[in-house]
N, C-alpha and C positions, 0 to 999 in steps of 0.2 A: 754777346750775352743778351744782350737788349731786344734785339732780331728774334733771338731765341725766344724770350719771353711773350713777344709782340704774336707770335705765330703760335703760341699754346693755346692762344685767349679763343682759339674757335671753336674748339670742342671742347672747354668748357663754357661757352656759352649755349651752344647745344644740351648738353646735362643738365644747364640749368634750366633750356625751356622744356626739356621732355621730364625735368620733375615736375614744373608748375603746370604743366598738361595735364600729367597723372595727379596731382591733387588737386585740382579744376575737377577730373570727372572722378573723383572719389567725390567729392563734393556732391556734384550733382547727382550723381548714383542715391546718399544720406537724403540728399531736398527730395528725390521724388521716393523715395521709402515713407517718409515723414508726409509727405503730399499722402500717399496708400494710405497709410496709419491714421488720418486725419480723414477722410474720406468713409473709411469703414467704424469710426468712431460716430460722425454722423450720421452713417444708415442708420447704426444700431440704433440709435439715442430716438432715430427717427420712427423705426420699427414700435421700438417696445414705450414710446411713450416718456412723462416725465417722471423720473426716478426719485424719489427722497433718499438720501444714503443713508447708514443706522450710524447713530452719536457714537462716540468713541467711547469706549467702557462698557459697552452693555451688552454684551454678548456672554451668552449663555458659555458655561465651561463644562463640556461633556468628558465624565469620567471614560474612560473607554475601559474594561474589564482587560484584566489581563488573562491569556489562555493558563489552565493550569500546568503545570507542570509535569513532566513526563521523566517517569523514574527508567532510563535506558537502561544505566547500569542496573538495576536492582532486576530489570526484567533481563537483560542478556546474562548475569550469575544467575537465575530461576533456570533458563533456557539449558545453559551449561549444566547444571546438575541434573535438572531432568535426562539430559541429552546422556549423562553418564549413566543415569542408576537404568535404564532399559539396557538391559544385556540382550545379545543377540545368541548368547550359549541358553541358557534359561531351558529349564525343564518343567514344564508346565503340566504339571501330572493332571490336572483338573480339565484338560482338554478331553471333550468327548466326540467321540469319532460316528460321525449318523450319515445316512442313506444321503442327505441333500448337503454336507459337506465340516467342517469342524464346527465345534460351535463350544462357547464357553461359562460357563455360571459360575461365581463362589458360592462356600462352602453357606450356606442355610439360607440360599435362593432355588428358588424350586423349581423343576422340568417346566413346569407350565409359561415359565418369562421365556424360555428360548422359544417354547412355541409359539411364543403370541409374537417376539419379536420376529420369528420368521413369515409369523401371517401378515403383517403390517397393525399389529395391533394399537401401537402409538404413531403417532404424526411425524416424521423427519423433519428436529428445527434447526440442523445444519448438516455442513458436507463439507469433506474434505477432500482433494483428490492429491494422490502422492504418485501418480501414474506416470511414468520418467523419471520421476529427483533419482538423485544416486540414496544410496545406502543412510548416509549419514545428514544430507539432506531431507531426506522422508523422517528419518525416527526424530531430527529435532519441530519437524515441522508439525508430527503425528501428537507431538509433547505439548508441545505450546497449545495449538487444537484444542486439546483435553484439554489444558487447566482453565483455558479463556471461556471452554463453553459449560463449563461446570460456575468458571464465578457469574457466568451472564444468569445463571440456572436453566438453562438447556439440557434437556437428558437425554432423548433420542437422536444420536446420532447417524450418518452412513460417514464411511471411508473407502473409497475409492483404492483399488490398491492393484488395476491391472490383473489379466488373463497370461499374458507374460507370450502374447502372441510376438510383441519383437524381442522375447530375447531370446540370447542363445540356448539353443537347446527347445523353445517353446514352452521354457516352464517359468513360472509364475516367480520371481528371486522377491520380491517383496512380500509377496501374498504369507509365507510361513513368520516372518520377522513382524509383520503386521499383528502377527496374531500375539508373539512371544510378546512383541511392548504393548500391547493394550493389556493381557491379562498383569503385568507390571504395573499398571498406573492403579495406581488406587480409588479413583474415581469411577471406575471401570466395575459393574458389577454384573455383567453380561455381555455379548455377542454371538453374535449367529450370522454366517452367509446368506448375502442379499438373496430374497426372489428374483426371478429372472427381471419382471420389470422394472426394478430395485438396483440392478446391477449384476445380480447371477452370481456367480463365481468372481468375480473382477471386482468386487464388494463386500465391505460387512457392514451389519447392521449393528449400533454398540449402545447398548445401555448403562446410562451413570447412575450413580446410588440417589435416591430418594425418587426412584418411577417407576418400582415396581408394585405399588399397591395403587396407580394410577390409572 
């Protein structure tokens, strides 16, 4: 038993010098970190000169503003209802059928707005293009559009709505629903298809209420 004991002692006495090896050079590994750290404390101090630190306490407290708040819900329920009330049945009797393609006015706006919108008589102060979305992605996207650039007060619109060259058939599946939800929005108090450098047929030109005596 004695024997036994006497002949364990060798490896752990090994264990015990391969731990105090390893915290010998963890040691020295921390000395020269600290050696570095101390080193590049003196550049700096040497670089930039002698420093005064500022007193404790006196430090200015900057309010920092907080962003305001953003109503998701209240604008994704807008989103949804708009998104419903454009039907894509809609019988739009007030659609008039001309040489350069549909075009639209309500009722005690006069011929002369569709013309000037087709000559580029107002400025384009935005654009929307729905050219690819699917169905239901276009009409909520053509919604939001309208309401945002009517609150900005923006009136002269274009909308982008594709020649319908990829789809099937080569007919235009947005270009009629385009027309049915804009005369739908109330904001809406004219359009006409783009001139050709405007967009052509792959476009309307859409005027909101208060630019027709502009």
């Amino acid at each position: 038993m004695k024997a036994s004991g006497l002949h364990n002692l060798g490896p752990l006495r090994e264990a015990l010098r391969e731990r105090e090896r390893q915290a010998q050079e963890r040691a020295e590994r921390e000395r020269a970190a600290r050696q570095a750290l101390e080193r590049e404390h003196r550049l700096f101090a040497h670089s930039v000169g002698a420093v005064t630190p500022l007193p404790p306490g006196r430090r200015a407290l900057v309010a920092r503003p907080r962003p305001a708040p953003e109503p998701r819900q209240r604008q994704a329920d807008e989103r949804a209802a708009l998104r419903e009330a454009l039907s894509d049945e809609v019988d739009v009797e007030s659609l008039l059928l001309t040489d350069d393609g549909l075009s639209f006015r309500r009722s005690g706006v006069g011929p002369d707005v569709v013309t000037r919108l087709r000559r580029g008589h107002w400025a384009i102060q935005a654009q929307v293009d729905l050219h690819g979305l699917r169905r239901d992605e276009a009409r909520e996207q053509l919604a939001a559009f309208v309401r945002d650039t009517a609150r900005r007060g923006q009136r002269c619109l274009r909308v982008v709505h594709g020649k319908g060259h990829g789809s099937p058939g080569r007919q235009p599946v947005l270009k009629g629903k385009v027309q049915r939800w804009l005369a739908q929005c109330a904001e809406v108090i004219a359009f006409a298809q783009a001139s050709g450098p405007q967009g052509g047929a792959g476009a309307l030109i859409v005027l909101l209420a208060g630019s027709a005596g502009r």
